[in-house]
RODREN-175244 format. One record per residue (C-alpha): residue number from 1; residue in one letter; chain; z, y, x. Coordinates in Angstrom, 1 decimal. Layout:
# RODREN-175244
   tortor   torza   kolmar        z        y        x
      NUM       A        A        Z        Y        X
...
***
This chain:
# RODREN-175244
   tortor   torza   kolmar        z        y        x
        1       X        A     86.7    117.3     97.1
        2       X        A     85.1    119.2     94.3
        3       X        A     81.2    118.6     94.0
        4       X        A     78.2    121.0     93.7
        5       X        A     77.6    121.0     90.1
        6       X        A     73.6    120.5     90.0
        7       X        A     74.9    117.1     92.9
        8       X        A     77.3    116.0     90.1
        9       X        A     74.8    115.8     87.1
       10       X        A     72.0    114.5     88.6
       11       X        A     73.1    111.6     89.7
       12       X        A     74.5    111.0     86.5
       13       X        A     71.8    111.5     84.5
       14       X        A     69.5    108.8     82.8
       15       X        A     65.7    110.1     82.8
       16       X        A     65.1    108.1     79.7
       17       X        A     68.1    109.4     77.4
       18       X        A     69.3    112.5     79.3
       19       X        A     72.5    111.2     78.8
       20       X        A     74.9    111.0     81.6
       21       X        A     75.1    107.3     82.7
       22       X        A     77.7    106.5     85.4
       23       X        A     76.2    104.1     88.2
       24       X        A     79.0    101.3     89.1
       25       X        A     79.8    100.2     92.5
       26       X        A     78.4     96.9     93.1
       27       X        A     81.8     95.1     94.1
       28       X        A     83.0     96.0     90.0
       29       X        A     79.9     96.0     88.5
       30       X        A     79.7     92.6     87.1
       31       X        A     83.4     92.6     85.7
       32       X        A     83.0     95.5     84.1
       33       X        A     79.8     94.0     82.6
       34       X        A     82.1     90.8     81.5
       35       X        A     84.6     92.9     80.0
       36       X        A     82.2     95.2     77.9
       37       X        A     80.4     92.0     76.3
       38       X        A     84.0     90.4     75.7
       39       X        A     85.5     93.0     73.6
       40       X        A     82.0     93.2     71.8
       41       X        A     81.9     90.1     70.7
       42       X        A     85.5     90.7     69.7
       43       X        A     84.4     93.6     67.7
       44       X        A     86.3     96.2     69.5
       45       X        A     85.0     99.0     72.0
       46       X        A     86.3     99.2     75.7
       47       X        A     86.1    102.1     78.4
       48       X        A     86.8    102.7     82.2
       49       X        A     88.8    106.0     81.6
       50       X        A     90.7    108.6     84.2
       51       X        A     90.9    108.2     87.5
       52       X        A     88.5    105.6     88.2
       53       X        A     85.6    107.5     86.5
       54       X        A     86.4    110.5     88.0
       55       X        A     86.8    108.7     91.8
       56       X        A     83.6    107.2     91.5
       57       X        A     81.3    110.2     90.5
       58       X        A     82.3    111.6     93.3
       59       X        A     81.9    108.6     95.4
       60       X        A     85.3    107.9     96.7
       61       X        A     86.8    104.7     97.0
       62       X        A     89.1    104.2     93.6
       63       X        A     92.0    101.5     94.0
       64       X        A     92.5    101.3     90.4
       65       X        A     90.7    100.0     86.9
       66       X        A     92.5    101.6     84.0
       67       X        A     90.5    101.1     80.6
       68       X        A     91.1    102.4     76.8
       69       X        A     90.2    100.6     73.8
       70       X        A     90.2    100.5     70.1
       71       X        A     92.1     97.2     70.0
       72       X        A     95.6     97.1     70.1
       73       X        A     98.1     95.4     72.3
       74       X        A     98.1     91.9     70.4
       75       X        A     94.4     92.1     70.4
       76       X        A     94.1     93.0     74.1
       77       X        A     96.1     90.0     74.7
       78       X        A     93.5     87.6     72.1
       79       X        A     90.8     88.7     73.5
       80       X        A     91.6     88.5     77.3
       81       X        A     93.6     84.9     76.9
       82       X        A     90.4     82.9     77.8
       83       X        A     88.8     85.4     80.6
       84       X        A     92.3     86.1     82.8
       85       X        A     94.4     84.4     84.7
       86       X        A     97.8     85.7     82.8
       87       X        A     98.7     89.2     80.8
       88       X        A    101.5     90.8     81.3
       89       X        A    103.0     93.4     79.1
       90       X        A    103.6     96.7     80.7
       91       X        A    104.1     98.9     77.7
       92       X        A    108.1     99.5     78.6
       93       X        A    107.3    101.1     81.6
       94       X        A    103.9    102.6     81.0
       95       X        A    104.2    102.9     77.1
       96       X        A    100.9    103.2     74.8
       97       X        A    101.1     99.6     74.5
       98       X        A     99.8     98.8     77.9
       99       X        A     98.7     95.5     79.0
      100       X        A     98.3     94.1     82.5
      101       X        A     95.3     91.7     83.2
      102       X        A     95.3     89.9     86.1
      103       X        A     91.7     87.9     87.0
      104       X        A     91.1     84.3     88.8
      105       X        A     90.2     85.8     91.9
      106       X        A     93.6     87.9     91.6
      107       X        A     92.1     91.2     90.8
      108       X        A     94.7     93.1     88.7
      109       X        A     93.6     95.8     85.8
      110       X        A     95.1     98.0     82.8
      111       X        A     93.9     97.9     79.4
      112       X        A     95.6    100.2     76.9
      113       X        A     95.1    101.1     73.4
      114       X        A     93.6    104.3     72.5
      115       X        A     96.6    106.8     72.7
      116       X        A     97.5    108.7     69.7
      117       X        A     98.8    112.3     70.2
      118       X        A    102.1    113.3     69.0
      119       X        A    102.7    109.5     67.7
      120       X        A    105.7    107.5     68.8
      121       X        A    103.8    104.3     68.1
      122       X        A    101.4    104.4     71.0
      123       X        A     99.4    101.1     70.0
      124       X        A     98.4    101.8     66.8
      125       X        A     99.3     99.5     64.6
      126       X        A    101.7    101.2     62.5
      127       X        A     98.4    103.2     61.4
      128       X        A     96.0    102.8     58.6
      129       X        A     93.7    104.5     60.6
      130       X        A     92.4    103.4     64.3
      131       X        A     92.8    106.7     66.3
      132       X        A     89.3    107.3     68.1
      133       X        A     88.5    107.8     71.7
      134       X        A     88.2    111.4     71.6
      135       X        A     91.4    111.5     70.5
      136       X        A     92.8    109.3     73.6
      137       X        A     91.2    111.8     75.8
      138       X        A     92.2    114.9     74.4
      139       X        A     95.9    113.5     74.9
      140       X        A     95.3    113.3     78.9
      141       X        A     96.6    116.0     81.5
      142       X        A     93.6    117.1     82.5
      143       X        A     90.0    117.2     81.7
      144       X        A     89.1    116.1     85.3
      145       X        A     91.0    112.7     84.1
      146       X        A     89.6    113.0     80.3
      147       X        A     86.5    111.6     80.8
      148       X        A     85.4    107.8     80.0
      149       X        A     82.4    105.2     80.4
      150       X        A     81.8    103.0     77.8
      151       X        A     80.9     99.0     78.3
      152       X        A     79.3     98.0     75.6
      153       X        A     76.2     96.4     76.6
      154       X        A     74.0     98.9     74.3
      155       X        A     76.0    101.9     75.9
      156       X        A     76.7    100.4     79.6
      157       X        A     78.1    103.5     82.0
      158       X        A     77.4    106.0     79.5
      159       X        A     80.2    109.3     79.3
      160       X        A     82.1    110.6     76.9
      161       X        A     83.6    113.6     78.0
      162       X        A     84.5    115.8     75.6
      163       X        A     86.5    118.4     77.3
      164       X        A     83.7    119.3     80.3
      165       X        A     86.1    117.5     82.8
      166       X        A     83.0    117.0     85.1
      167       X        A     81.6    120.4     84.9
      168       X        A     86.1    121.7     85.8
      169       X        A     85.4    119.0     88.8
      170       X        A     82.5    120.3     89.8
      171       X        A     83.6    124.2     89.2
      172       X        A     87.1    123.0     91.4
      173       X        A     89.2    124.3     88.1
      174       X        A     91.9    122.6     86.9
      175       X        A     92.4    122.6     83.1
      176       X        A     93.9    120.9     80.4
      177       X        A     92.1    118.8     77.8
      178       X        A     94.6    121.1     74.8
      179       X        A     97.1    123.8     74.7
      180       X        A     98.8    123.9     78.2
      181       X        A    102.0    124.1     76.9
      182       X        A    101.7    121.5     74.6
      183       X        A    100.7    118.8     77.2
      184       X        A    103.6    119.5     79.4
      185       X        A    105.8    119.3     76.7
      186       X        A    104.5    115.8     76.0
      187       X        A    104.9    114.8     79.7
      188       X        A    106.8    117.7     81.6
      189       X        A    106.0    115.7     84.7
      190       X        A    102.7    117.0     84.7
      191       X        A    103.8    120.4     86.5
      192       X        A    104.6    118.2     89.6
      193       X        A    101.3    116.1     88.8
      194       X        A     99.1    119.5     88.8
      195       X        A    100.0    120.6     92.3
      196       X        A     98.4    117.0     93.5
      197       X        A     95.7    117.2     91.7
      198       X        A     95.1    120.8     92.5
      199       X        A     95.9    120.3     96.4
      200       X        A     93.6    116.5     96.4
      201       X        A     90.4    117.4     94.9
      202       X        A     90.6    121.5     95.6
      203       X        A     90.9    122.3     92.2
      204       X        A     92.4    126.1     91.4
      205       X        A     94.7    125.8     88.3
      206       X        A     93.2    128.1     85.7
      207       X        A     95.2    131.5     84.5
      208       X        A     96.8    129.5     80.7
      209       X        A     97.9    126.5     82.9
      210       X        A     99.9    128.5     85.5
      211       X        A    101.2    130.5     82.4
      212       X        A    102.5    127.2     81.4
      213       X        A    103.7    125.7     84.4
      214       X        A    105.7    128.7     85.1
      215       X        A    106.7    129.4     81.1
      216       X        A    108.1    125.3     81.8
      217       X        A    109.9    125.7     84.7
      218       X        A    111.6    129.7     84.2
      219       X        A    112.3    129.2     80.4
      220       X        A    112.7    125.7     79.7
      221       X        A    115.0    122.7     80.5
      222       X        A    112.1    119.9     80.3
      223       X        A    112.0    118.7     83.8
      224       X        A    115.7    118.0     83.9
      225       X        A    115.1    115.5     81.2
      226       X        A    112.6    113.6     83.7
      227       X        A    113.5    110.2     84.8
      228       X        A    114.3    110.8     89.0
      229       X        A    112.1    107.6     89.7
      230       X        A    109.1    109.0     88.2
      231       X        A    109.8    112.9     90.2
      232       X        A    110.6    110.2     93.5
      233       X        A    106.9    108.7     93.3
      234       X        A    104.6    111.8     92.2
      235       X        A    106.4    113.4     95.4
      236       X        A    105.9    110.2     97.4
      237       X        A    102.0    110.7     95.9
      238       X        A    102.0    114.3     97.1
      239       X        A    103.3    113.6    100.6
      240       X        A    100.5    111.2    101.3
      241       X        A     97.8    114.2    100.8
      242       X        A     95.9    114.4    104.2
      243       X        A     97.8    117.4    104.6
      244       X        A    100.8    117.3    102.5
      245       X        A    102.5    121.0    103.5
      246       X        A    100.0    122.2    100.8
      247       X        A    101.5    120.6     97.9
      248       X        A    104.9    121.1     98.9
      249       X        A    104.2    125.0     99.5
      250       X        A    103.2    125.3     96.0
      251       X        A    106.4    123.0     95.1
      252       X        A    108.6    126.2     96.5
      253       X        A    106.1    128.5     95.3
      254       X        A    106.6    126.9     91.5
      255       X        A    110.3    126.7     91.8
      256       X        A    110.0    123.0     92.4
      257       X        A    112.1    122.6     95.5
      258       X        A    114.7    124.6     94.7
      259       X        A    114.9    122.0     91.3
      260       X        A    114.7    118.8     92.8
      261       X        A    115.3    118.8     96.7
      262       X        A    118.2    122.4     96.4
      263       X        A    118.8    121.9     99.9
      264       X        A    115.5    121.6    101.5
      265       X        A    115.1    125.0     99.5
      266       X        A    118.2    126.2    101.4
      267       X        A    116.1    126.3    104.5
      268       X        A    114.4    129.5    102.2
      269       X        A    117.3    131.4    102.5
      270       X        A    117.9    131.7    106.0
      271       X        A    116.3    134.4    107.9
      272       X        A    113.8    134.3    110.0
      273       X        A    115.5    133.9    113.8
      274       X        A    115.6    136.5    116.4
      275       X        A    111.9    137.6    118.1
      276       X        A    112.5    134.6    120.9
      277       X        A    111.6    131.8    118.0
      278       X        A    108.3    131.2    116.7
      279       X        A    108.4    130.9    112.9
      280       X        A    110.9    130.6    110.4
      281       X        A    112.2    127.4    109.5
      282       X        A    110.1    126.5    106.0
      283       X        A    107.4    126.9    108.3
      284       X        A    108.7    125.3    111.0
      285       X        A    109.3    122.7    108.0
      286       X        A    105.7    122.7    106.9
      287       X        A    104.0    122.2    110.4
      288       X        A    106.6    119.3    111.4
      289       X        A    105.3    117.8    108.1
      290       X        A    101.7    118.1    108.6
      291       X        A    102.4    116.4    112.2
      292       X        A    103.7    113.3    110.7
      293       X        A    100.9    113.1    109.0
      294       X        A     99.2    112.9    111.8
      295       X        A    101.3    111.4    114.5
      296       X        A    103.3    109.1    112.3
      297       X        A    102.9    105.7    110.1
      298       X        A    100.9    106.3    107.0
      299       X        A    104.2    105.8    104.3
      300       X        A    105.9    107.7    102.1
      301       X        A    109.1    107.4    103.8
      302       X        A    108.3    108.3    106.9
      303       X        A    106.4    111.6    105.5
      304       X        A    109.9    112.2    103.4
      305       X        A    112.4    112.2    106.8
      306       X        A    109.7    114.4    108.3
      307       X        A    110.0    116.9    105.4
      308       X        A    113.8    116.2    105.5
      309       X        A    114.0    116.6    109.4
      310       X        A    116.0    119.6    109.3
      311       X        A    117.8    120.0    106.1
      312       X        A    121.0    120.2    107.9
      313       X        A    120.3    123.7    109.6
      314       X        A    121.6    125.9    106.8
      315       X        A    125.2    124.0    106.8
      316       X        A    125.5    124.3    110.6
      317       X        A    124.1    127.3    111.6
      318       X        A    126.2    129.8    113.5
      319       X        A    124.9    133.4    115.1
      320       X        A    126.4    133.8    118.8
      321       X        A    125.4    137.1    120.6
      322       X        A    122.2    137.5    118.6
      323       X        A    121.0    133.7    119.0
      324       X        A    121.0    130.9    116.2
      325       X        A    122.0    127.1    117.0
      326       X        A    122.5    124.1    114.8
      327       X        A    124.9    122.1    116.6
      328       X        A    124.6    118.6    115.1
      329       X        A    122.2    119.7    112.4
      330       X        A    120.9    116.1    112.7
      331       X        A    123.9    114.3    111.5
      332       X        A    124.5    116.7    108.9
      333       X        A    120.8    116.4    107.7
      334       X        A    121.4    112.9    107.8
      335       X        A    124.1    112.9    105.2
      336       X        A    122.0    115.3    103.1
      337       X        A    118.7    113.6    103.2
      338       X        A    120.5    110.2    102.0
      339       X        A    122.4    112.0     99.0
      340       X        A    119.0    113.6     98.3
      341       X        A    116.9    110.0     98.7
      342       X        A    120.0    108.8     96.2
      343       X        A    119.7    111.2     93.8
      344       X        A    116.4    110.6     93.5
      345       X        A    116.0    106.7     93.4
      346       X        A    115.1    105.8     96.9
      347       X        A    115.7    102.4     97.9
      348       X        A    118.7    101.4     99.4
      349       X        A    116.3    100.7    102.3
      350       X        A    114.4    103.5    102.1
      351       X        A    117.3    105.7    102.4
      352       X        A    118.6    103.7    105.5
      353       X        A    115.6    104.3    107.1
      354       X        A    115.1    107.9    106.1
      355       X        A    118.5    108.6    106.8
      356       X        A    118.2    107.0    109.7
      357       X        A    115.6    109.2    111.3
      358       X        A    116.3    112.5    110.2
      359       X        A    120.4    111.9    112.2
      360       X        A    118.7    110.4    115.0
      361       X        A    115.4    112.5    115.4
      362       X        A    116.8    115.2    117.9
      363       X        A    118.2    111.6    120.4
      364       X        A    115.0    112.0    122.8
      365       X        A    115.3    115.7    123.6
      366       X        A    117.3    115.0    126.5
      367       X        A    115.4    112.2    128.1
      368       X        A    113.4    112.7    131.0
      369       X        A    111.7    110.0    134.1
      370       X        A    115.1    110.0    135.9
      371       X        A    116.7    107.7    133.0
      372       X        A    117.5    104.4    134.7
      373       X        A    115.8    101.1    132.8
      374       X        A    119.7    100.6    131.3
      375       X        A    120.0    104.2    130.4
      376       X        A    115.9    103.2    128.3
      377       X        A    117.9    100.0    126.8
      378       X        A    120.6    101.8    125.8
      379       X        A    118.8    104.5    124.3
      380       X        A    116.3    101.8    122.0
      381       X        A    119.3    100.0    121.2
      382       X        A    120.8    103.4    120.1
      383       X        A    118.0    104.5    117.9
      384       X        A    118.2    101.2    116.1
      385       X        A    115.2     99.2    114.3
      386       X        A    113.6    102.4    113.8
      387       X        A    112.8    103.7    116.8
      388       X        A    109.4    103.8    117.1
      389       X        A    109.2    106.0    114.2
      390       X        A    112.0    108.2    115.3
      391       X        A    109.9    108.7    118.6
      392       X        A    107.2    110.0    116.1
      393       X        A    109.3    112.1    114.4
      394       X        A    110.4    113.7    117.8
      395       X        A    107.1    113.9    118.6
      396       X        A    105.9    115.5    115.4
      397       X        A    109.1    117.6    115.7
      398       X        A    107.5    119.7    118.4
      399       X        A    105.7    122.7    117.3
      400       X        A    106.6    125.5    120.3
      401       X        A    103.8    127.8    120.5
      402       X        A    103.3    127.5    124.4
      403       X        A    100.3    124.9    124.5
      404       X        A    102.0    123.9    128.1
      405       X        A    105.5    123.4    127.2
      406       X        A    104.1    121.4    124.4
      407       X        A    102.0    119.3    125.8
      408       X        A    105.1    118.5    128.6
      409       X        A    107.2    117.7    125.5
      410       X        A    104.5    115.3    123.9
      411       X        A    104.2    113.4    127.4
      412       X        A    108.1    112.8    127.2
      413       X        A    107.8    111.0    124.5
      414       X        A    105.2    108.9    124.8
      415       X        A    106.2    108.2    128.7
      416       X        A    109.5    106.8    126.9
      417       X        A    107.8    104.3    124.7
      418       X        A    105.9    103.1    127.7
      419       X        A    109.1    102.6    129.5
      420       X        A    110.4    100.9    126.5
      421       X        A    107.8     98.6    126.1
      422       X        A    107.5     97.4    129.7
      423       X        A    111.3     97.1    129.4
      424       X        A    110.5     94.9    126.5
      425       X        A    113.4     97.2    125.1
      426       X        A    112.7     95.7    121.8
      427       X        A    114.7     93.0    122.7
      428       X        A    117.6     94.7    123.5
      429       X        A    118.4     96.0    119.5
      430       X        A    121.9     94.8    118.6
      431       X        A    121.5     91.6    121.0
      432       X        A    123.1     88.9    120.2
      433       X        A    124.8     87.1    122.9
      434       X        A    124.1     83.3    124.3
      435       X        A    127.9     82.5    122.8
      436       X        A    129.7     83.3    119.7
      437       X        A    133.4     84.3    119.1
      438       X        A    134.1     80.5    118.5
      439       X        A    133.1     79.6    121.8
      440       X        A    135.2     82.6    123.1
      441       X        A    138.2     81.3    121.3
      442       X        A    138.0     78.0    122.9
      443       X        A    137.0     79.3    126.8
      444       X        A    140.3     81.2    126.3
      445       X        A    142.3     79.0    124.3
      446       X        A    143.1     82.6    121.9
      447       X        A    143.1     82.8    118.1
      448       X        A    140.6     85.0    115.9
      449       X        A    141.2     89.0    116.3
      450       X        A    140.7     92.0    117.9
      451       X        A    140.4     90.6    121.7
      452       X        A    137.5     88.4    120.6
      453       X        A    135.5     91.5    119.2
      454       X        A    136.0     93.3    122.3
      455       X        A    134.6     91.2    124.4
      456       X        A    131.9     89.7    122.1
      457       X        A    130.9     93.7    122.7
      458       X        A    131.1     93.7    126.4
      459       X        A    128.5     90.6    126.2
      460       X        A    126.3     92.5    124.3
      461       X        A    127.1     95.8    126.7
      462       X        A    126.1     93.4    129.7
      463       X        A    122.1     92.3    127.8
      464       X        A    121.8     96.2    127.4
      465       X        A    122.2     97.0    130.4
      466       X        A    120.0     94.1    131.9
      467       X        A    123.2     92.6    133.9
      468       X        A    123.0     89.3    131.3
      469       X        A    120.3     87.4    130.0
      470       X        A    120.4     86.7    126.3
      471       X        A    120.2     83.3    126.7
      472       X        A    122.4     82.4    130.2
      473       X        A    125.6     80.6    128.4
      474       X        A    127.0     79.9    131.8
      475       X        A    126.5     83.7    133.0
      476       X        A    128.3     84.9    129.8
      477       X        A    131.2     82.3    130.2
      478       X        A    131.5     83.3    133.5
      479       X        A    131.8     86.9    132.3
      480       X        A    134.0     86.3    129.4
      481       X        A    136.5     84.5    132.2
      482       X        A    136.2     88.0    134.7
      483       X        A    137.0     90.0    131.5
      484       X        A    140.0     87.8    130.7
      485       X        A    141.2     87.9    134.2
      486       X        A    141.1     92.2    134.3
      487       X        A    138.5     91.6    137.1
      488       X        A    135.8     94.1    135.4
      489       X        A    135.8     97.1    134.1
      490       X        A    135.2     96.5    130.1
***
């Protein structure tokens, strides 16, 4: 994503001032306009800062509004009272006295008071002095994000950028606004942060940043002092890159892997298999990855099983006259990839579904067009409420070299998902039967126990494999009584 440079400036630059001006998107414009007067007639300064700034010189679409200004968090909350629909305070999770705004029409922004480097009282007011702009910038991560617009109405969409950040964007270098060193010692998640950045906008970290990064990671014990959440959602940010093997080939180039995610870094340690395979299994790994992105929903989650898919090869691997297999590598990597998602603050959903997929992904191998219809239920029922994105898994889980057998693979799948859907096999996950275990107990005149959960199991047996309709009471009575007599096999 990194511009020509000559592109970049001119359409930043003003004719009349030779200032660079930044030119708003229409659809922000006019609340941007609003807010500058506001804090003006408040007598305070406000700026669109980071991201946003940066997102929209070069065009692309920018999801959020964070802005800086010289008031602090009491005054942020004054002076946007009247204008918003509530503030919330988001300083405890954010710090620097950050304060959520949230419009009439239900847009949401972030105003924060100017940051103050190397102060534990981000908003200022333990100060006799206001810290100043520049010094907010100069406290970033990098000079791509240092750069600001102001709002007044004197200086509408003109930039401050005080470390070059638009000339490193346009140059695709990656730098930091200060010392290296010192900035990932303020925020050691910023080494994780640089390979996104890096990988997103095709910037190439410069020689005293990688002297940094690797100073932080060989000598130091900073990331372990990281919070897991944060680690959890600059991965999850990583892994939605349109092609996210990049970054996570830099994380186990860095040392990153092996840090966070041990045993995905296992995989590292194996050697490559015998001549008959096609690539070793981090890049095995890598391509599977890559797939998903492409074959798979767009979430986090469903990106993290596809990295995960195979993270139970190293603990299953055996060597039997010269060949490798991973008998039940799936289950294993099941177990793993939910003690990794724990350790690093997945939801308990997330890691059900995760989980879930990476000890179920390896399921469709074996089907093929002579599966009955039952043999299809059974199978959807099997798989569970994921199983449309385990299909995608097994489907971004093919990477054989042979363009034929890969193709014939591919078709597998998706012929099963169109035999589940005209199977309406949907229907079929964990049925539920057209009588309870009450209405059991009465038809047989029994008590609660063990005989009622058997056949309460048979029922739903009998809707997987079409031979009951979910909701034919009589048919299921009927059945419960043939079970009760011994007249069916259960």
């Amino acid at each position: 994503m990194a511009s020509d440079e000559s592109t970049v400036i001119r359409s930043l630059t003003t004719p009349q001032t030779g200032k660079p001006r930044l030119v708003f998107p229409f659809e922000i414009n006019k609340r941007l306009i609003l807010i500058g007067k506001i804090f003006q007639n408040e007598g305070e300064n406000i700026y669109l800062v980071g991201g946003a700034v940066r997102d929209i010189v070069l065009g692309a679409e920018t999801a959020d509004l964070d802005f800086v200004t010289s008031a602090d968090a009491a005054g942020i909350k004054r002076i946007m009272r009247k204008a918003s629909r509530s503030i919330y305070d988001v300083s405890r999770a954010k710090g620097h006295g950050t304060q959520g705004v949230i419009f009439s029409d239900g847009m949401e922004v972030e105003i924060t008071p100017f940051r103050i480097v190397g102060c534990a009282d981000n908003d200022g007011s333990a100060r006799n002095e206001k810290p100043a702009l520049e010094e907010d910038l100069v406290s970033r991560d990098f000079t791509v994000n240092a750069v600001a617009a102001d709002l007044s109405p004197d200086g509408f969409g003109l930039l401050i950028d005080p470390s070059s950040g638009l000339e490193d964007l346009s140059k695709g270098v990656l730098r930091t606004p200060r010392d290296p060193v010192e900035t990932i010692n303020d925020d050691p998640l910023r080494v994780l942060r640089a390979i996104r950045f890096s990988v997103g906008y095709d910037l190439r970290p410069d020689e005293n940043l990688l002297s940094a990064i690797k100073y932080t990671v060989r000598d130091t014990d900073l990331l372990s002092g990281i919070a897991p959440e944060r680690v959890k959602m600059e991965i999850e940010k990583l892994l939605m890159l349109p092609q996210p093997s990049r970054g996570v080939r830099i994380m186990f180039e860095w040392g990153l892997v092996e840090r966070w995610i041990p045993e995905l870094a296992a995989l590292m340690e194996l050697e490559p298999e015998p001549e008959t395979h096609h690539k070793d299994l981090v890049g095995h790994t890598m391509e599977v990855l890559d797939r998903a992105a492409e074959f798979g929903p767009k979430t986090p989650r469903f990106r993290m099983a596809a990295l995960l898919h195979d993270v139970g090869k190293p603990a299953v691997r055996t060597l039997t006259d010269g060949a490798y297999s991973f008998l039940n590598h799936d289950r294993a990597g099941g177990e793993f990839a939910a003690e990794i998602c724990r350790r690093l603050r997945f939801s308990n959903e997330d890691i059900d579904y995760i989980s879930s997929l990476v000890s179920k992904h390896h399921r469709l191998s074996a089907y093929d067009d002579a599966w009955t219809d039952s043999a299809v239920r059974r199978a959807v029922n099997d798989l569970g409420e994921y199983f449309e994105d385990i299909a995608a898994l097994t489907k971004s889980d093919i990477t054989t070299g042979d363009a034929e057998l890969k193709a014939a693979r591919q078709d597998r799948v998706d012929h099963f998902m169109t035999r589940a859907a005209q199977l309406d096999a949907e229907r079929y996950l964990n049925p539920k039967p057209p009588i309870d275990g009450g209405d059991i107990m009465k038809i047989l005149g029994i008590g609660p126990g063990r005989r009622v959960g058997e056949i309460v199991s048979m029922l739903k047996e009998k809707i997987i494999d079409g031979e009951l309709d979910p909701e034919d009471a009589e048919g299921a009575v009927a059945l419960v009584r043939r079970f009760a007599k011994g007249d069916m096999i259960s």
